[in-house]
C-alpha positions as CSV (number, residue, x, y, z in Angstrom):
1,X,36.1,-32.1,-91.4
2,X,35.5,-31.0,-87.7
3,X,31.7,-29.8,-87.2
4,X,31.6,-26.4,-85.9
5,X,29.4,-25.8,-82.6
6,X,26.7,-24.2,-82.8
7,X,26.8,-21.0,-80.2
8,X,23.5,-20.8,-77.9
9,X,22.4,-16.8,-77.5
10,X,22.9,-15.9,-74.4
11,X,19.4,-15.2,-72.4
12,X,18.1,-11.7,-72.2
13,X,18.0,-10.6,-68.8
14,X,14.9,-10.1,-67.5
15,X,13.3,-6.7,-67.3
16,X,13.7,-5.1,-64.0
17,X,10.3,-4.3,-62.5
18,X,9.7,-0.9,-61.0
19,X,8.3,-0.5,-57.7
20,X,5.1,2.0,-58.1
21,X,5.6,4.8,-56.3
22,X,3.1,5.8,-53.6
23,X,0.9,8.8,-54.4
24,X,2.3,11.6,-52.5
25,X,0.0,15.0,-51.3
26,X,0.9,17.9,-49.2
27,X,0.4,17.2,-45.7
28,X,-3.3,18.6,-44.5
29,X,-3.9,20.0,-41.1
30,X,-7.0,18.3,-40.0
31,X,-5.4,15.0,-40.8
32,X,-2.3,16.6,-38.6
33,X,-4.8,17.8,-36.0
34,X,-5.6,13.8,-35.3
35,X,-2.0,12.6,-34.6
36,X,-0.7,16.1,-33.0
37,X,-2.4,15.2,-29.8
38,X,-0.6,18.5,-27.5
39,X,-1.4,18.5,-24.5
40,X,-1.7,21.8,-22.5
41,X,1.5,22.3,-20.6
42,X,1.6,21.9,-16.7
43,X,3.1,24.8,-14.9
44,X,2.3,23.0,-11.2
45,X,5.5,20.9,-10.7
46,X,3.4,18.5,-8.5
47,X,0.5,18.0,-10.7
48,X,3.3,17.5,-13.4
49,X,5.1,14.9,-11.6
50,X,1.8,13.2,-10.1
51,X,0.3,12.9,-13.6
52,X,3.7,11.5,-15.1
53,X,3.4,8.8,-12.4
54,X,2.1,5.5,-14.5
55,X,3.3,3.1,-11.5
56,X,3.8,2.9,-7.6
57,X,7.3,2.6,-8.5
58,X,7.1,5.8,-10.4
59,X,5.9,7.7,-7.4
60,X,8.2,5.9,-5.5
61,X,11.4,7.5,-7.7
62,X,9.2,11.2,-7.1
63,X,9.3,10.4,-3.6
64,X,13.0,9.7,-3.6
65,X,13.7,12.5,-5.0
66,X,11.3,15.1,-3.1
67,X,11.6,13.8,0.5
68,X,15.1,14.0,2.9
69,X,17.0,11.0,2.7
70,X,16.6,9.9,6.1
71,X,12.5,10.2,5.4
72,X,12.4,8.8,2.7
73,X,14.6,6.0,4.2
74,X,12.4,5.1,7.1
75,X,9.3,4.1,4.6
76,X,11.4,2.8,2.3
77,X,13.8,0.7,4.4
78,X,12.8,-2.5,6.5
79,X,14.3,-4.6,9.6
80,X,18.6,-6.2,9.7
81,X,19.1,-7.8,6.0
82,X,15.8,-6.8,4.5
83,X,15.2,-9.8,3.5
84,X,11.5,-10.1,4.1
85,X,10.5,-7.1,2.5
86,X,11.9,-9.0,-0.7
87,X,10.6,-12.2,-0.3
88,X,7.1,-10.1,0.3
89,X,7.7,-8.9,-3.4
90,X,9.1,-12.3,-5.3
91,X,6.3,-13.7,-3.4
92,X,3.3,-11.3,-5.7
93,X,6.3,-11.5,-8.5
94,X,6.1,-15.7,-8.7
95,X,2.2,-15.7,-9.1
96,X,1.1,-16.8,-12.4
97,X,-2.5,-15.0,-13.5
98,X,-4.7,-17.6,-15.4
99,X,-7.3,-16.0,-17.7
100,X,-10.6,-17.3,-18.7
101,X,-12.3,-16.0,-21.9
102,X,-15.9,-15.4,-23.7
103,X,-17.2,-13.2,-20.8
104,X,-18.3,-9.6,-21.1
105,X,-16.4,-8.0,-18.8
106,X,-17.2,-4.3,-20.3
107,X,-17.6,-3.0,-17.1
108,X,-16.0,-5.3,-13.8
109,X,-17.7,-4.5,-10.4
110,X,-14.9,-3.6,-8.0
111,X,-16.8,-3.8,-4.8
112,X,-16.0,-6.2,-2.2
113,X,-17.5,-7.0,1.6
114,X,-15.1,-6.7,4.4
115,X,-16.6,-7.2,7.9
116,X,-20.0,-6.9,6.6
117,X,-19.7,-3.6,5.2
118,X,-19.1,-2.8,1.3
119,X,-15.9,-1.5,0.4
120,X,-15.2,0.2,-3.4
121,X,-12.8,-2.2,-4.4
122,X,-11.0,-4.4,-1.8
123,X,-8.1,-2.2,-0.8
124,X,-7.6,-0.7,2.9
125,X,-5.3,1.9,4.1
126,X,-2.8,0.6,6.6
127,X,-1.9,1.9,9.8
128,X,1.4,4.0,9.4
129,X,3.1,5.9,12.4
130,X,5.0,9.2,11.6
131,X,2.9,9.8,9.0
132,X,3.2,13.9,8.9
133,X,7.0,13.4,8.8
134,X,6.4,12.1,5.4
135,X,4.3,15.4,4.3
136,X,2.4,18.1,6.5
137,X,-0.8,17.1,5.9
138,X,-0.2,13.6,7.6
139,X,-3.5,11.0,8.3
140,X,-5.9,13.9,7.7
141,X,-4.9,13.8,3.9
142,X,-4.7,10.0,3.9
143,X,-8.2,9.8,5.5
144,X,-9.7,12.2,3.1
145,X,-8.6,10.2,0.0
146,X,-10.0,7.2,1.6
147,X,-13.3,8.5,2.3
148,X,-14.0,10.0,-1.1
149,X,-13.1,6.6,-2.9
150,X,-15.1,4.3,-0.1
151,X,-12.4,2.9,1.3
152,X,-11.7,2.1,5.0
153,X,-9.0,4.0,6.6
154,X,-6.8,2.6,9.8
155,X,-5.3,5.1,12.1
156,X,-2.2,4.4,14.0
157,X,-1.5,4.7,17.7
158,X,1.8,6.5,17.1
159,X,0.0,8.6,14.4
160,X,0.7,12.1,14.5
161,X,-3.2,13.4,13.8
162,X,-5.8,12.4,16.5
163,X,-8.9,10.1,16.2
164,X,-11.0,13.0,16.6
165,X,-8.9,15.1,13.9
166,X,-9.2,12.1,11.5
167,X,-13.2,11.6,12.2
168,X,-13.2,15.7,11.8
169,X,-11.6,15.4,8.7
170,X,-13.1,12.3,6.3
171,X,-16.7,12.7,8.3
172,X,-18.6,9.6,6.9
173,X,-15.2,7.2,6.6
174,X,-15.1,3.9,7.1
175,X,-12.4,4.8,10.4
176,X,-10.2,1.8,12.1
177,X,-8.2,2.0,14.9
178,X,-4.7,0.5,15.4
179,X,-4.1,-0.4,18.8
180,X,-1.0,-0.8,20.7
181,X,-1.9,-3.0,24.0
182,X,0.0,-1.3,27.0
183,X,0.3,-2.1,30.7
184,X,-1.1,0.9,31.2
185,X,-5.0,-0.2,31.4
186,X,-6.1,3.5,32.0
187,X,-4.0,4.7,28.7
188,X,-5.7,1.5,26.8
189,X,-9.3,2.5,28.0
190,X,-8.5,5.8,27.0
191,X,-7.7,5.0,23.5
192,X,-10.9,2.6,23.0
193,X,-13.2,5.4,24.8
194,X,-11.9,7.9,22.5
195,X,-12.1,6.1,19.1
196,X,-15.5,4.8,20.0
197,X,-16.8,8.3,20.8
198,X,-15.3,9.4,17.3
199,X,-17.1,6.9,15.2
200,X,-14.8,4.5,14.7
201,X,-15.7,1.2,13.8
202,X,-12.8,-1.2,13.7
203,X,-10.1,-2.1,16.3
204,X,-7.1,-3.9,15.2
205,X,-4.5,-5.2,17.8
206,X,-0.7,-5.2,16.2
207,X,1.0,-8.2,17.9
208,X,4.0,-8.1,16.2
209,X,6.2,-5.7,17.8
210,X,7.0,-7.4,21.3
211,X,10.4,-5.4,20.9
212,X,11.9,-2.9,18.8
213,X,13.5,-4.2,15.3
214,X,16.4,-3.1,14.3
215,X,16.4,-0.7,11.2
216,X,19.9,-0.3,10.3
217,X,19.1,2.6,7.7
218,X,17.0,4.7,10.7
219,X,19.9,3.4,12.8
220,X,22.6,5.3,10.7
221,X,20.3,8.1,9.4
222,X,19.4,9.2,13.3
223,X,16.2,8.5,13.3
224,X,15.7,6.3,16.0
225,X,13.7,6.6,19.7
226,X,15.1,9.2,21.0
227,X,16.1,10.4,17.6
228,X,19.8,11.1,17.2
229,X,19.8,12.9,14.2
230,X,23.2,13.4,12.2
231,X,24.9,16.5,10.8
232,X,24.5,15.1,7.1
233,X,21.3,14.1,7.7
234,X,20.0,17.6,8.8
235,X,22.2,18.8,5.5
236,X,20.3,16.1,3.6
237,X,16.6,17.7,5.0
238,X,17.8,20.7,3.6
239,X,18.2,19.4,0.5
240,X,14.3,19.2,0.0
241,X,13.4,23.1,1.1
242,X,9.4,22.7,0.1
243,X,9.9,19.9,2.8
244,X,11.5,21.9,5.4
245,X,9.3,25.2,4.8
246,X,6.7,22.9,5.2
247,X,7.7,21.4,8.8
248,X,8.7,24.5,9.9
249,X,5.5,26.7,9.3
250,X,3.1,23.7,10.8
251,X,2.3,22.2,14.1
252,X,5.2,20.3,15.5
253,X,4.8,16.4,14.9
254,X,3.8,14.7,17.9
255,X,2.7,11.5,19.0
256,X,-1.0,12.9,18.5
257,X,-3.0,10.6,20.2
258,X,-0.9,9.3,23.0
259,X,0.5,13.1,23.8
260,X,-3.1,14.9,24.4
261,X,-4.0,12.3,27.6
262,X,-2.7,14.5,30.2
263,X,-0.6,13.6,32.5
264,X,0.5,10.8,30.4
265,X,4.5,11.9,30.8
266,X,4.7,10.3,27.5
267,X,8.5,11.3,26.1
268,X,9.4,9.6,22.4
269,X,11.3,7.0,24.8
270,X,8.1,6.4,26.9
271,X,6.5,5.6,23.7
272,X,8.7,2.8,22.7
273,X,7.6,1.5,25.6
274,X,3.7,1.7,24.1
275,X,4.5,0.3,20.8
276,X,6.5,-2.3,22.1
277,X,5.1,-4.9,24.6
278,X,7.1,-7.9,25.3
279,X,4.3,-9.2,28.0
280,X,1.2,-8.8,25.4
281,X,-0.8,-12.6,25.8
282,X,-4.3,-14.2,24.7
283,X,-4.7,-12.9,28.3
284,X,-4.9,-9.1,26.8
285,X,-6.7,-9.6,23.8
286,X,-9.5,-11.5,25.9
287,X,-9.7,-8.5,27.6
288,X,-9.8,-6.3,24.8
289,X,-12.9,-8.4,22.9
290,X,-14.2,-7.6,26.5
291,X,-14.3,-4.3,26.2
292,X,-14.5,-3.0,22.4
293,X,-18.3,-3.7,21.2
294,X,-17.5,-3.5,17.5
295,X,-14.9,-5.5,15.0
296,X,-11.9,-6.9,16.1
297,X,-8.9,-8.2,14.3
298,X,-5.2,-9.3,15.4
299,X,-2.7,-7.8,13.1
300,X,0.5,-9.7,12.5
301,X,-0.5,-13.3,11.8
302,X,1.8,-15.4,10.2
303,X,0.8,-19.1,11.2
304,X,-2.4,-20.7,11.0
305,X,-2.1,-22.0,14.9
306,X,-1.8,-18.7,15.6
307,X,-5.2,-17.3,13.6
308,X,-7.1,-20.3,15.1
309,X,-6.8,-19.0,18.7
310,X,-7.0,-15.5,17.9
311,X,-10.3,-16.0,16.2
312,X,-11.3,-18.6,19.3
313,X,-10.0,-15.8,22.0
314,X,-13.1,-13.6,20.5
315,X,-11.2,-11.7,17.5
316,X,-13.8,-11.0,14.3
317,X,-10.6,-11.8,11.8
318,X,-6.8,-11.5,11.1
319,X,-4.7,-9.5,9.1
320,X,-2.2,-11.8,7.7
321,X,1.2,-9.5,8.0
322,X,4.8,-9.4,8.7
323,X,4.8,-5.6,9.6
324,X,6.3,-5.0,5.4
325,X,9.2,-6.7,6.8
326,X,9.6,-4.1,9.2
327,X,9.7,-6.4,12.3
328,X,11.3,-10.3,12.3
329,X,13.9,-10.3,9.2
330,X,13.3,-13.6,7.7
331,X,9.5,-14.4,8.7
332,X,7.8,-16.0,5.2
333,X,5.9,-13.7,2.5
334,X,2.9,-13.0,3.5
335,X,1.1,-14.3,0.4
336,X,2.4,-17.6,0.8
337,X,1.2,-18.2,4.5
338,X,-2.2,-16.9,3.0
339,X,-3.7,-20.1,1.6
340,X,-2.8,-21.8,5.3
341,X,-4.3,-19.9,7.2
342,X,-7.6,-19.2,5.4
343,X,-7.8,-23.3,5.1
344,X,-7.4,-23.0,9.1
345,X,-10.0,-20.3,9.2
346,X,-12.4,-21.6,7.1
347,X,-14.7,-19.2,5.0
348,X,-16.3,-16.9,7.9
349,X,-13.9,-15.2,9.9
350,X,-11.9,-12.0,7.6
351,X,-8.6,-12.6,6.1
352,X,-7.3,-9.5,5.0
353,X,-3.6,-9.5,3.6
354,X,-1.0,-7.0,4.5
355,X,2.6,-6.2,3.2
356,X,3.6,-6.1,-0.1
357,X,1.0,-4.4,-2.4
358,X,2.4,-2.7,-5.3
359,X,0.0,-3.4,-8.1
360,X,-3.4,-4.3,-8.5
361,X,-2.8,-7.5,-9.7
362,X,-1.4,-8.6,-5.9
363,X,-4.9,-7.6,-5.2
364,X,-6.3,-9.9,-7.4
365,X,-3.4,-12.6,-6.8
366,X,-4.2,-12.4,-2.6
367,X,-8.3,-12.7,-3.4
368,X,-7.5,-16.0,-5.3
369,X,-6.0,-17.6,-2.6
370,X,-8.1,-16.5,0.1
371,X,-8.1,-12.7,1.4
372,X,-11.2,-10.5,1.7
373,X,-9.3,-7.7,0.8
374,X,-5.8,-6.1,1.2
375,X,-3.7,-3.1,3.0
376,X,-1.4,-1.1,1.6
377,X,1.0,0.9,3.8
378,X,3.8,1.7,2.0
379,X,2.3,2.2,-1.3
380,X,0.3,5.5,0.2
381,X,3.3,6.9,1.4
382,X,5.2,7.2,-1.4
383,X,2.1,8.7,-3.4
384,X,2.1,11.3,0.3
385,X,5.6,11.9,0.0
386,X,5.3,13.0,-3.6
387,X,2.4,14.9,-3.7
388,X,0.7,15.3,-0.4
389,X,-3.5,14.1,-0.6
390,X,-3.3,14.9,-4.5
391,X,-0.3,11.7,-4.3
392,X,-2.2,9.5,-2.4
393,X,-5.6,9.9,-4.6
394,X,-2.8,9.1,-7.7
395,X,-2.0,6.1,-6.0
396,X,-6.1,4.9,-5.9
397,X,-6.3,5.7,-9.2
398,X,-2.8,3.7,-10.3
399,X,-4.5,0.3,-8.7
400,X,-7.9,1.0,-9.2
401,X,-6.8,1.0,-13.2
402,X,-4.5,-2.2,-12.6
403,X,-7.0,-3.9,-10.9
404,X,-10.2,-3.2,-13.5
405,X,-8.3,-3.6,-16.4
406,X,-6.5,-7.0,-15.1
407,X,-9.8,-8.5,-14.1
408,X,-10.8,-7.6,-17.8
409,X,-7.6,-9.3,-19.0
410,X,-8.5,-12.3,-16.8
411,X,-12.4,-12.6,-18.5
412,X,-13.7,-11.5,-14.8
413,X,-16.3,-9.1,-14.3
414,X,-16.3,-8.7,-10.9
415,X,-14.3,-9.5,-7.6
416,X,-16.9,-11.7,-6.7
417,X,-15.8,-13.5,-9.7
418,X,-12.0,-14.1,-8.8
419,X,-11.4,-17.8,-7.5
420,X,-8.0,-19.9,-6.6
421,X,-7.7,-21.9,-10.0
422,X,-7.2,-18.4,-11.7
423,X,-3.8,-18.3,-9.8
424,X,-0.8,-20.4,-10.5
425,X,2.3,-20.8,-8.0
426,X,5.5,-22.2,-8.4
């Protein structure tokens, strides 16, 4: 007799657990009130697009868009290939920031010392010819931001305002000259009597420019010496009519300081010939520490050699620059001849770097490996070319924040504070 198998119960299945539901209330307006954050709306379209501006790149897109292309162009664009004013930016891209922790850094101090003088953070304006092409209010504007925030401010021979509008304007500046050595020793003397009468307190020599790049962009767009402006590019400035209303309703732009020595003849072909000396020698600047009584630096050093004798031949410091790549296509970054030359230099002579800023942490990144402080050229116009002063003081305020809130990052709590073994290269 066959046993019969026993059947096993199947297993209950197990009780399916219900998710508790969350409490639920209608929605209360003070609690509403603290997420609903409106801000009042902006009717100015400038102040609108200034304060939507989180970057220099941002302002650079406003200025794209607000400035004729040809304008916009000529900041923008640099010398044959372009391929310094990259290298300038992989250069700042490559640096590795290296932080240090367990510091109170609640509050950083910004200040630095450049030529003996205290600065608000260590950030200069550069030189920039043209400048009232870029917006009405030109240097005058530029000056005035710089002023208010303690910075110093470095007018250019080719600018078009004057030292004594610029010294008129930003009364109390920190004021620097850029010089273009000419043949011409009465137009030189000229120059130097006039910025020293005006309060200026810095001369720097551009060496740089022994001849005329080439700018393919200003080439094709018709800006060029004399200019030879296009029909599409005179369409293209009427593209921008608050640009054009502007240049039309205002003093004509002029080689300010060069066209008021009378007598001077001085024709936009004539001052190609200023800017651009292919006979300028130690010779010259020997002279000119000869004849300026107060600072003196040589802007355009790429090569330590070259700092050495500057400094030797009487000057108080370099500025470490390749023009923004504006001059010789293919010279090195600027950041990475920087450690060189200061090693040359040693600690006492100033290093200030030029070409390339875009964020405050190049500011810290050139401090680490051996700048006093650095220029920005480029950076100011595109905050000028999108908002006039009200754009430039954006652009202090952009890498003021970036710089205090990266030396927080980095455990620093001061600029004093930043030192080489908080960068890394590659």
């Amino acid at each position: 007799m066959t046993a019969t198998p026993t059947r096993v119960p199947a297993a209950a299945p197990a009780p399916v657990q219900q998710r508790p539901r969350v409490a639920r209330q209608r929605p209360r307006w003070t609690e509403l009130r603290e997420l609903l954050r409106l801000r009042k709306p902006t009717f100015n379209p400038v102040e609108r697009r200034l304060g939507a501006a989180l970057s220099i790149g941002d302002l650079r897109a406003v200025a794209a868009r607000t400035t004729p292309r040809a304008v916009f162009d000529y900041v923008d664009g640099a010398a044959d290939a372009e391929l310094t004013v990259r290298r300038n930016r992989a250069a700042f891209a490559a640096v590795e920031l290296v932080p240090e922790y367990l510091s109170p850094v609640d509050r950083p101090e910004l200040s630095a010392e450049v030529l003996g003088q205290e600065i608000a953070m260590p950030l200069i304006f550069a030189p920039t010819g043209y400048t009232r092409m870029m917006h009405h209010e030109g240097e005058v504007a530029v000056a005035r931001v710089a002023a208010r925030n303690g910075l110093p401010y470095a007018l250019s021979t080719v600018g078009t305002s004057t030292v004594e509008d610029v010294a008129a304007a930003a009364p109390g500046g920190q004021h620097w000259f850029q010089l273009y050595l000419t043949r011409d020793r009465r137009l030189n003397e000229e120059l130097l009597d006039r910025a020293l009468a005006a309060g200026f307190t810095a001369v720097l020599l551009t060496v740089d420019t022994p001849v005329a790049a080439r700018r393919l962009k200003d080439t094709r767009n018709g800006l060029t010496i004399p200019p030879a402006l296009t029909a599409r590019t005179l369409l293209d400035m009427a593209r921008c009519p608050s640009w054009a209303l502007n240049k039309l309703t205002t003093a004509p732009i002029t080689f300010a300081s060069l066209s008021s020595i009378a007598g001077s003849g001085l024709d936009a072909t004539r001052v190609a010939d200023v800017a651009f000396e292919p006979t300028l020698s130690y010779a010259d600047l020997a002279w000119l520490r000869a004849r300026w009584p107060h600072e003196l630096l040589v802007k355009g050093i790429l090569s330590p050699g070259n700092a050495r004798r500057a400094v030797e031949e009487g000057a108080d410091g370099v500025i470490v620059s390749n023009h923004g790549g504006r001059q010789l296509d293919r010279a090195p970054a600027t950041l990475a001849v920087l450690p060189e030359i200061r090693a040359e230099l040693g600690p006492d002579p100033a290093v200030i770097l030029d070409s390339g800023i875009t964020h405050g942490q190049d500011i810290i990144a050139a401090k680490a490996l051996g700048a006093d402080a650095v220029m920005i050229g480029r950076a100011y116009l595109y905050g000028l070319m999108a908002g006039g002063e009200r754009g430039v003081e954006r652009v202090v305020e952009i890498l003021r924040e970036e710089y205090s809130r990266s030396l927080q990052l980095l455990g620093l709590n001061s600029t004093a504070g930043i030192a080489p073994h908080h960068v890394r290269l590659p």
